[in-house]
C-alpha positions in Angstrom: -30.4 58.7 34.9 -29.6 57.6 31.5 -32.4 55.1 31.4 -34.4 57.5 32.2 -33.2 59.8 29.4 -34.1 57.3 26.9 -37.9 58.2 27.5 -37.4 61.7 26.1 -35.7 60.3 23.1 -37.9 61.3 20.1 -36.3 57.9 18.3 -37.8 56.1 21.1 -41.2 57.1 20.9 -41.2 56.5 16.9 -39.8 52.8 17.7 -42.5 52.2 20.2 -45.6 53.2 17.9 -44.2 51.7 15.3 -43.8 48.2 17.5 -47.8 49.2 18.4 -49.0 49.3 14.7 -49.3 45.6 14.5 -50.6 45.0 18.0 -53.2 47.9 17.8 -54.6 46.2 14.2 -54.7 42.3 16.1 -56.4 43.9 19.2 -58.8 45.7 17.8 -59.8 42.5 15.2 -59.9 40.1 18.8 -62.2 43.2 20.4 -64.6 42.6 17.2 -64.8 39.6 17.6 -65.2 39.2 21.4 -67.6 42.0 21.6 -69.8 39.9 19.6 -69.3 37.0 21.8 -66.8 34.6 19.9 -62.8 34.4 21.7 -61.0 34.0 18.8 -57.6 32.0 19.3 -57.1 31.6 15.7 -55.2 35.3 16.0 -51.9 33.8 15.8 -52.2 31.5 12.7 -54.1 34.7 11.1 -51.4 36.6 11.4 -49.1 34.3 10.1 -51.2 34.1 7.0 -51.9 37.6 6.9 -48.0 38.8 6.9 -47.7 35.6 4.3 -50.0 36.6 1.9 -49.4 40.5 2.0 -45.6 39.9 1.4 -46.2 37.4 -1.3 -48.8 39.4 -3.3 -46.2 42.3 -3.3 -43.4 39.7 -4.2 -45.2 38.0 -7.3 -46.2 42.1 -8.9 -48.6 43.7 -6.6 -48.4 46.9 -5.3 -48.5 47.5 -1.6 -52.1 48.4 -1.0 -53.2 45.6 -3.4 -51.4 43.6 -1.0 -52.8 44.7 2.2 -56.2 43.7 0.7 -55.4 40.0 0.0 -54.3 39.8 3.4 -57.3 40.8 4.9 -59.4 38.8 2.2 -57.1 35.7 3.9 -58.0 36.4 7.2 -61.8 37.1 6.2 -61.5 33.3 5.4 -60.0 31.9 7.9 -62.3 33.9 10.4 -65.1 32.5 8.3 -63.7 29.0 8.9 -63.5 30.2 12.5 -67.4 31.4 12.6 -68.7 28.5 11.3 -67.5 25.9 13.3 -68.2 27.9 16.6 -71.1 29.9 15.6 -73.9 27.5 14.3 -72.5 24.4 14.6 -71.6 25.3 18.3 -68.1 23.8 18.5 -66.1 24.8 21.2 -64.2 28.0 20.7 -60.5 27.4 21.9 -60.7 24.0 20.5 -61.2 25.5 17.0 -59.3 29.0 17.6 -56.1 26.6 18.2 -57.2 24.8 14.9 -57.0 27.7 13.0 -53.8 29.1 14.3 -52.2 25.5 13.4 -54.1 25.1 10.1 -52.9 28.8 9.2 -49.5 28.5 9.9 -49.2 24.8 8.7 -51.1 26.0 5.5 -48.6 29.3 5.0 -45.9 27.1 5.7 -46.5 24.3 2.8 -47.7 27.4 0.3 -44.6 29.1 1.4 -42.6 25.8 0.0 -44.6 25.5 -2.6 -44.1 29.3 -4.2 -40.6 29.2 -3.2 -38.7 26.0 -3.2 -35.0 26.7 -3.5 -35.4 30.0 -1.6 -32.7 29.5 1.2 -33.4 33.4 2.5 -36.5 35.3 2.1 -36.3 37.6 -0.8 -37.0 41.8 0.1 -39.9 43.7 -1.8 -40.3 47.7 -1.5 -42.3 48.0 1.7 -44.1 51.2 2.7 -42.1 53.8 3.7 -42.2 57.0 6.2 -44.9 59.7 5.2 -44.6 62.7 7.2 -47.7 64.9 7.8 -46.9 68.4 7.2 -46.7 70.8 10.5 -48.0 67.9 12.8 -44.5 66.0 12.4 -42.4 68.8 13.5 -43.9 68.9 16.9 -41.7 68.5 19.2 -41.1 64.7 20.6 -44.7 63.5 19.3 -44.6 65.0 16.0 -42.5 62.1 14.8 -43.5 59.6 16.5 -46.9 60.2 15.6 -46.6 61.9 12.4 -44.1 60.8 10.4 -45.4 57.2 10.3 -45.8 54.6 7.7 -49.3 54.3 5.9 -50.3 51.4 7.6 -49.8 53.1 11.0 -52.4 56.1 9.8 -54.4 53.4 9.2 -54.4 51.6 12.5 -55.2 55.3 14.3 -58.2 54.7 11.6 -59.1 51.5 13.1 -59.1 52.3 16.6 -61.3 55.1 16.1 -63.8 53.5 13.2 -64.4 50.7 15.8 -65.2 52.6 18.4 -67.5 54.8 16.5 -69.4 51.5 15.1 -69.8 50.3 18.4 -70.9 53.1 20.1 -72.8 55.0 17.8 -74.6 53.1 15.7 -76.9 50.4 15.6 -75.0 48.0 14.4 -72.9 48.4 16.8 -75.2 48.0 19.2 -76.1 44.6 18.0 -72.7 43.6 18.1 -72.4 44.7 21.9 -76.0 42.7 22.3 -75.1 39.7 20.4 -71.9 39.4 23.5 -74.4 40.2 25.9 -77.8 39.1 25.6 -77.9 37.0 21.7 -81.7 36.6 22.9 -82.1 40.3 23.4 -81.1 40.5 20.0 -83.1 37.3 17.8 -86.0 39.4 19.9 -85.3 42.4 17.5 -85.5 40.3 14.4 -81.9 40.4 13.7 -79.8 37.1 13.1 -77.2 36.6 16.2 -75.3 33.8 13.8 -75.3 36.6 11.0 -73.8 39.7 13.7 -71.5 36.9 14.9 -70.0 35.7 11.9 -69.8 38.9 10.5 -67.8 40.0 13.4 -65.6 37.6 13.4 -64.8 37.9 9.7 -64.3 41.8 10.0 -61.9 41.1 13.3 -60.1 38.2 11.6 -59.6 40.5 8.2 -58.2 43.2 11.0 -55.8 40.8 12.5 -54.3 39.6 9.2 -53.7 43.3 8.4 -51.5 43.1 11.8 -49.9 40.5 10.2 -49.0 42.3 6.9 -47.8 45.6 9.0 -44.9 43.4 9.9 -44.1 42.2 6.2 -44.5 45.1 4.6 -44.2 48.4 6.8 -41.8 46.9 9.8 -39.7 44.4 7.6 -39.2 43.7 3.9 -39.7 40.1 4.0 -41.1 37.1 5.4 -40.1 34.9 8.1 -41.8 32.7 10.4 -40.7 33.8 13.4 -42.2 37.3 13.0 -45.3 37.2 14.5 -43.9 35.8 18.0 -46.8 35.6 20.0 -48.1 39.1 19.3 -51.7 37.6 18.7 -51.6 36.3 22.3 -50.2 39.5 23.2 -53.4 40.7 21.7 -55.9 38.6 23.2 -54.3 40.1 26.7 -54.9 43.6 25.9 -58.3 43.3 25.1 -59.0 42.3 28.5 -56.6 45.0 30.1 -58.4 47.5 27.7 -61.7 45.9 29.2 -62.9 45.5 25.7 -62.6 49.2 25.0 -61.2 50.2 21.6 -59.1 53.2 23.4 -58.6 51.8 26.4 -56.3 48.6 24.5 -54.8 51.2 22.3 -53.5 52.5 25.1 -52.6 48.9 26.4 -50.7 48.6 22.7 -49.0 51.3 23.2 -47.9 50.7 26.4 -46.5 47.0 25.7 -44.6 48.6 22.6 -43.1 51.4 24.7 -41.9 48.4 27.3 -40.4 46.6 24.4 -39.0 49.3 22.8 -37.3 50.2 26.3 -35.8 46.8 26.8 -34.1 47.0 24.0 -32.5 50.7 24.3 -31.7 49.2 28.1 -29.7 45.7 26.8 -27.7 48.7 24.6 -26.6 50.9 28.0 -26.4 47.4 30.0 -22.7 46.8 28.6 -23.8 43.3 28.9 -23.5 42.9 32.7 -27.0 41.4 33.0 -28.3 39.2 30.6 -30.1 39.9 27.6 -32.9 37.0 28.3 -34.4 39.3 31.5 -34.4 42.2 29.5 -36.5 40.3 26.8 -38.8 39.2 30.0 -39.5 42.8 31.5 -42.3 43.9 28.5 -44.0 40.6 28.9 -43.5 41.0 32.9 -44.9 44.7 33.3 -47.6 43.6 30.8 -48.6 40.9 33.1 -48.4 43.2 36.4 -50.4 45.5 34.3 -52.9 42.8 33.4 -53.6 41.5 36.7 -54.4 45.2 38.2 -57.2 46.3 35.5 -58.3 42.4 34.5 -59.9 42.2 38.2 -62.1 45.1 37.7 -63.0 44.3 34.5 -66.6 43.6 32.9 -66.8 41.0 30.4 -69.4 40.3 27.5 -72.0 38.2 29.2 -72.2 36.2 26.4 -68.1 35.1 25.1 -68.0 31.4 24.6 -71.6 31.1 25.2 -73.3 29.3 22.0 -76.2 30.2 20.7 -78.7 28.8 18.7 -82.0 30.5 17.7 -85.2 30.2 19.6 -83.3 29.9 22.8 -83.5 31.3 25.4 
């Protein structure tokens, strides 16, 4: 009964979209990028860089916003790296995806030593803080756990619904969808599959470095290594459970959070009778159960990891 108790805890809901922020930015920057065709497992590294460079902008005199920027101007790069490796030079995608996560993180690493050399502990900055909308955060339970967010968090519900506007209601969107489907469908309109592709990839690799920064500078106040923790392939799974819907995987994000977010409330009522390591399985366990339910009726892009190269067809 008192686990059950925890789910009508408004502090628990606030803790789980807050643990979705991150997720919901990383997920929507993989669904760019696989919608278009590319699987990019460079997420991870991007991250990395992404929380990296938005914490050390802020650190060295930046403000927070001027922050967030650099980070996605990181990831921009590194998903250009990304595109042009795999789009027309035609190199194979996980090969170079795991490339860039260990170039990022390798590369974040030596700048981190570079910057900071005596620096035993990370040093804190000012990171955003709380801003309650008026009226819609005093509803009950949701109202602040929806509405009495951080920025960034505004800015992922921005995201989610941005992308699925592009995508399904405009025509570049359209060519996006077409370039992950049919690429030849596409060069048939007169419109560049390496250009929709690399683009895309840039946009979704700018989008997962912004997940990256959410941690640094709206969940934390510094930088560590360990932060990111597999939350870009968390990512890559909830695009698939979403079936490469934008609202579908925000609910997936949200889902995953709320599972972690339990776990954690549960090791607290446990009085340490079972051990902490299952709780820290059960998100990653549900999510999995999860995956394998909605992954088998799932329709992927005809086109992911399929190069292309013009005139083909």
């Amino acid at each position: 009964m008192e686990a059950f108790e925890i789910l009508l805890q408004t502090s628990f809901w606030v803790a789980a979209i807050r643990i979705a922020s991150p997720l919901i930015f990383a997920t929507m920057g993989e669904l760019i990028c696989e919608r278009a065709g590319v699987l990019n497992l460079g997420i991870e590294g991007i991250m990395v860089a992404g929380a990296f460079a938005g914490w050390v902008t802020v650190y060295g005199g930046g403000d927070l916003w001027t922050g967030v920027v650099v980070a996605a101007l990181v990831g921009a790069a590194f998903g250009l790296l990304h595109a042009t490796l795999t789009v027309p030079l035609g190199l194979s995608q996980h090969v170079v995806g795991i490339g860039i996560t260990l170039f990022a993180t390798s590369l974040t690493y030596f700048t981190y030593r570079l910057v900071l050399p005596q620096v035993s502990s990370p040093p804190k900055i000012e990171p955003f803080t709380p801003l309650p909308i008026p009226s819609l955060s005093e509803i009950p339970l949701v109202g602040q756990a929806l509405f009495a967010q951080t920025p960034l968090t505004y800015l992922a519900y921005a995201v989610v619904a941005v992308t699925a506007w592009v995508l399904y209601r405009t025509p570049l969107g359209l060519a996006v969808r077409a370039a992950g489907e049919n690429p030849s469908a596409v060069e048939a309109q007169g419109i560049s599959v390496a250009a929709i592709r690399i683009g895309a990839v840039m946009v979704g690799s700018a989008l997962m470095a912004i997940g990256g920064a959410f941690l640094t500078m709206s969940a934390f106040n510094s930088f560590f290594f360990e932060m990111v923790n597999g939350r870009g392939w968390i990512a890559i799974a909830l695009v698939v459970f979403g079936s490469w819907r934008p609202g579908k995987a925000l609910l997936g994000a949200v889902l995953f959070a709320a599972f972690d977010a339990f776990q954690i409330r549960l090791q607290q009522i446990s009085g340490g009778i079972v051990p902490y390591q299952v709780f820290l399985m059960m998100p990653y366990i549900l999510s999995i159960a999860a995956l394998i339910l909605v992954a088998r009726r799932a329709t992927y892009p005809k086109a992911l990891m399929v190069p292309y190269q013009k005139g083909e067809r």
